[in-house]
C-alpha positions in Angstrom: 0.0 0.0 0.0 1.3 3.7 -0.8 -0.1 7.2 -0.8 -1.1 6.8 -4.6 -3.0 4.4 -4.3 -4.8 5.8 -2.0 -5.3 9.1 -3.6 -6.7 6.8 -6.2 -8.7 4.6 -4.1 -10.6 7.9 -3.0 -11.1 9.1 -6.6 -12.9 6.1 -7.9 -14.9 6.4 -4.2 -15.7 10.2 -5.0 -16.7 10.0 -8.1 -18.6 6.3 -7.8 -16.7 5.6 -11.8 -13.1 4.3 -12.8 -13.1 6.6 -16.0 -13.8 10.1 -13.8 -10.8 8.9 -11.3 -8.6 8.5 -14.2 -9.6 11.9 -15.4 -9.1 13.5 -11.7 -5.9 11.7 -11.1 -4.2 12.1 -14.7 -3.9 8.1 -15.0 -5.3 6.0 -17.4 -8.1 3.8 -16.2 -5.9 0.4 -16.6 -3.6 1.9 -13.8 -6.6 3.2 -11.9 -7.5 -0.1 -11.8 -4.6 -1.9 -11.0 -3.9 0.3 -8.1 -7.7 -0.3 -6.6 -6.7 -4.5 -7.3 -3.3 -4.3 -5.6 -5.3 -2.7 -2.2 -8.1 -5.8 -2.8 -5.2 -8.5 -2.7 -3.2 -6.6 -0.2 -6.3 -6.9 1.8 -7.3 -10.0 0.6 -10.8 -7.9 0.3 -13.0 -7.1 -1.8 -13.4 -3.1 -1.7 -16.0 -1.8 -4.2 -18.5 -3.5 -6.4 -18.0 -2.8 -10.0 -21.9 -2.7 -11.2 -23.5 -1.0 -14.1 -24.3 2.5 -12.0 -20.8 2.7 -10.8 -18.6 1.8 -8.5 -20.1 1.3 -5.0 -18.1 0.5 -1.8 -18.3 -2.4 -0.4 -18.4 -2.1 3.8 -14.8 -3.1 4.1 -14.5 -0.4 1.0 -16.0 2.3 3.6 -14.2 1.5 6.7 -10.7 2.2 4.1 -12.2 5.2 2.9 -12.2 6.6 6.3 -8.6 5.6 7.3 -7.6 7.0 3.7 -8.8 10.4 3.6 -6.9 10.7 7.2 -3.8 9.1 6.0 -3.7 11.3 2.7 -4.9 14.5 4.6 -1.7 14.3 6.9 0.5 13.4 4.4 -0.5 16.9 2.9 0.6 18.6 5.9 3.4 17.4 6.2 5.3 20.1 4.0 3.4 22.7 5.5 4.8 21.5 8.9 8.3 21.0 8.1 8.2 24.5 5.8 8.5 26.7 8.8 12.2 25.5 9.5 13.3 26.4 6.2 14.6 29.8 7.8 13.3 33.0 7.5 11.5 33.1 4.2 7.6 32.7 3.3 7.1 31.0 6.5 3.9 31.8 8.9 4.8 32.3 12.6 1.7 31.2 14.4 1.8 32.6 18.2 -0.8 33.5 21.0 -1.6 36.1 22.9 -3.4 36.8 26.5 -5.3 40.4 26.3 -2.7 42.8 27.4 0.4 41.4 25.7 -1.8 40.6 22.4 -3.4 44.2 22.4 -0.2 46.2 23.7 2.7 44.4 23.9 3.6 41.8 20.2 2.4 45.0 17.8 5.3 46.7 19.4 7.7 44.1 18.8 6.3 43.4 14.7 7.2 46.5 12.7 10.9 46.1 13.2 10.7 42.5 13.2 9.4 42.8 9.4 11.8 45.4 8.5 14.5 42.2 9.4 12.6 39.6 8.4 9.8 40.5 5.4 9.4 36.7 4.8 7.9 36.0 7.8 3.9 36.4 8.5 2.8 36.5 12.0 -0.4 34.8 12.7 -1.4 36.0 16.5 -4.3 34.1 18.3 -6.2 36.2 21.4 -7.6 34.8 24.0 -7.6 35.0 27.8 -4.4 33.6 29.8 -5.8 30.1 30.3 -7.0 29.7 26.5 -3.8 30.9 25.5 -2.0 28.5 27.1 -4.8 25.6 26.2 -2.9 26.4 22.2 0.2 25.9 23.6 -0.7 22.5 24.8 -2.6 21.7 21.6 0.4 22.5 19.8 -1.1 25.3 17.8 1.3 28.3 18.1 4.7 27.7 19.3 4.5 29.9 21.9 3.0 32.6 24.0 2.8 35.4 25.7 0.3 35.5 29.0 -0.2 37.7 32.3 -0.2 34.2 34.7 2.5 32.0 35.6 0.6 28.3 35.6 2.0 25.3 37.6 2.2 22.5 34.7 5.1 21.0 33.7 6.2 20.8 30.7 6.4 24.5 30.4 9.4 26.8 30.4 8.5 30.3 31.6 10.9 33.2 31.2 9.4 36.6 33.0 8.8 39.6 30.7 8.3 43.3 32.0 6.3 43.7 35.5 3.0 45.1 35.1 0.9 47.4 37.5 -2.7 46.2 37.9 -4.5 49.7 38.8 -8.1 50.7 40.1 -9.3 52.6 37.1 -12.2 55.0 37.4 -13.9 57.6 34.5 -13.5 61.2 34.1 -16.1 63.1 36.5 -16.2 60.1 39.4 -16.1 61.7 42.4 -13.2 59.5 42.9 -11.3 61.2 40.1 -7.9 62.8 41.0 -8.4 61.7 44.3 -4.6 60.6 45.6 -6.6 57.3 47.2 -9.1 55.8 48.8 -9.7 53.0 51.3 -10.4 49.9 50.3 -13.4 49.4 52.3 -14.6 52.4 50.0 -15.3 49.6 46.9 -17.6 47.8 48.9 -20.4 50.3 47.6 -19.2 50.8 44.2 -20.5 48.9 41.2 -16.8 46.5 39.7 -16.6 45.3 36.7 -14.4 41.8 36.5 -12.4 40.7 33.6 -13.7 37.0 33.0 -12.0 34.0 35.2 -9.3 32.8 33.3 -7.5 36.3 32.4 -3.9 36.9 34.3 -5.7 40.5 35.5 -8.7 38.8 37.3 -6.5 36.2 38.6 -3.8 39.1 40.1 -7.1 40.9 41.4 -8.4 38.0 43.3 -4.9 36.7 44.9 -4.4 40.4 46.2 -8.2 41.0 47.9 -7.5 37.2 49.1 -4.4 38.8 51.1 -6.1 41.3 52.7 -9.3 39.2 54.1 -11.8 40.6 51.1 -13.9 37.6 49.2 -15.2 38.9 45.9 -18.6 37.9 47.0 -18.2 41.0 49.2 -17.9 43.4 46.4 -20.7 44.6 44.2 -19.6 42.8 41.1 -22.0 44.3 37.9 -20.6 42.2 35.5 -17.8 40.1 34.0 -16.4 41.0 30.6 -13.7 39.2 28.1 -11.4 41.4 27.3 -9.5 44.7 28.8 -11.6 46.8 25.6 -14.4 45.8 26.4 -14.4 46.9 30.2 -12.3 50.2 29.5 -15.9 50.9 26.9 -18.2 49.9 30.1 -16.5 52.3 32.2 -16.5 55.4 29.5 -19.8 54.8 29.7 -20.7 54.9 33.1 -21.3 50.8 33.8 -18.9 50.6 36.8 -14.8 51.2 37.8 -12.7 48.3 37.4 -9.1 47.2 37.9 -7.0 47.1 35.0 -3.2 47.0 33.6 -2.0 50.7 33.2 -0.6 49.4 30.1 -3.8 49.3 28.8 -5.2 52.4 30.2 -2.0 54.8 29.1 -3.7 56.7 26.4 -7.0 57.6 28.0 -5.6 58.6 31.0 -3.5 61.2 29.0 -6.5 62.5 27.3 -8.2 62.8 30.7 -10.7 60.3 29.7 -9.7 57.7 32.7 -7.9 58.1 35.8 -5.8 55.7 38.0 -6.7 55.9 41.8 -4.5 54.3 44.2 -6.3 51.9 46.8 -4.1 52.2 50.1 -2.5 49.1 51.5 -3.4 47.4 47.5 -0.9 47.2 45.6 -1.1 44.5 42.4 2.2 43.7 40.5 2.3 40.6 38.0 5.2 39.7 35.0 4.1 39.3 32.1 5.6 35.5 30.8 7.0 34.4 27.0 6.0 30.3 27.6 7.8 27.8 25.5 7.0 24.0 25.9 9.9 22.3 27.2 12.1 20.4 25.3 10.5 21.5 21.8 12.8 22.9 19.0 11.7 26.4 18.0 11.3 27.6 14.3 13.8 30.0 13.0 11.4 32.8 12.5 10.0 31.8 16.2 13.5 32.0 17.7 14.4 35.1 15.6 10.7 36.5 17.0 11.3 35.3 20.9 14.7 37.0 20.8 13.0 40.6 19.2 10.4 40.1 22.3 13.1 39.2 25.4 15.4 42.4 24.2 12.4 44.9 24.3 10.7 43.2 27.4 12.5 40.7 29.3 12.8 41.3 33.0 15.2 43.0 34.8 
């Protein structure tokens, strides 16, 4: 058995005739055939009844239709796989993202990156810290960028830039320009939460935990998925919330937000490039990693 004739087997499956799977697979129909009755005596079975509608598939025919389209499929792939360590040119560099790095943090990094390396494309996935990591696992980007430092192995974690997570309130809140309050003061206020699995709820959470406040205590209006999304609620009036002052830098120069401090809270989390351990990095990924560490790695 070989990949050909199993590209042929699915022809003459596909199109139900011997003459169209010639025509498809640029054989003549004496080869078409002989490659279908090589699998039957492989087999020692029969795989497709040759009647006067067609060719129909016998049950043993089905169950190798199945097992064929997979084999063929990944056989496809693999020159797509192996392509991205043929160096730096016409490659795809797939990565992920949590919120903040995704949003504020890679579109730094990719303009002089592509002045370097113009061959490379850089396919970034989003998604909150956990999902981000779920990729990594799945072996869908070959690494990523995330707010939370997870415990399983298999993992290597190298700590980026620390970030501040800051109580963030809009312009004409009483609590605007305030130089603090106390924290017993968010017990009235309406808080919106990022959603469970992001690195800023997570920071949030640990640090209330450490100074004897449940979030059940807070007046939690809602939980949203992304940093955007709860910046919008707060323009408009939904609630405060706390959030990276990486993401909140350019409203709070236009006056449109403002950071108040919360005394005795103070949240500080790194920012992590995660690799699986033991796995060989593309060159475009290793050339990428690099760009990221010298602009953000920790001090």
């Amino acid at each position: 058995m070989n990949l050909k004739q199993l590209e042929v087997f699915i022809a003459v499956a596909d199109s139900g005739s011997f003459s169209r799977a010639a025509e498809i697979t640029f054989l003549t129909q004496s080869t078409v055939s002989q490659h279908v009755s090589s699998l039957e005596s492989e087999f020692d079975l029969k795989l497709l009844d040759r009647t006067g509608k067609g060719a129909l598939l016998t049950e043993a025919g089905k169950i190798l239709l199945l097992h064929a389209r997979r084999v063929v499929a990944g056989a496809r792939e693999v020159p797509l796989a192996l392509n991205r360590f043929r160096g730096l040119e016409k490659v795809v560099l797939k990565i992920g993202g949590s919120n903040i790095p995704a949003c504020y943090m890679i579109p730094q990094c990719i303009p002089a990156f592509r002045e370097q390396h113009p061959g490379v494309m850089i396919s970034l996935y989003q998604g909150d810290s956990r999902e981000t990591l779920e990729r990594l696992k799945r072996e869908e980007v070959e690494f990523v960028l995330v707010g939370s430092r997870f415990t399983e192995k298999g993992f290597l974690h190298r700590p980026l830039t620390l970030d501040t997570i800051s109580l963030v309130v809009p312009a004409g809140h009483p609590w605007a320009g305030r130089d603090a309050i106390f924290p017993e003061d968010l017990l009235d206020e309406p808080l919106i939460f990022r959603e469970p699995g992001s690195g800023t709820d997570r920071a949030f959470r640990d640090e209330l935990a450490k100074m004897g406040f449940a979030p059940d205590q807070l007046k939690v209006s809602m939980h949203l998925g992304s940093n955007e999304a709860v910046k919008q609620a707060i323009l408009n009036g939904a609630g405060i919330s706390f959030l990276s002052e990486l993401s909140v830098k350019k409203e709070c120069e236009r006056g449109e937000l403002f950071v108040v401090n919360v005394k005795g809270l103070t949240i500080f989390r790194h920012f992590y490039l995660i690799t699986r351990q033991g796995r060989e990095l593309s060159p475009a990924a290793e050339a990428f990693t690099a760009s990221i560490l010298q602009r953000f790695q920790s001090e």
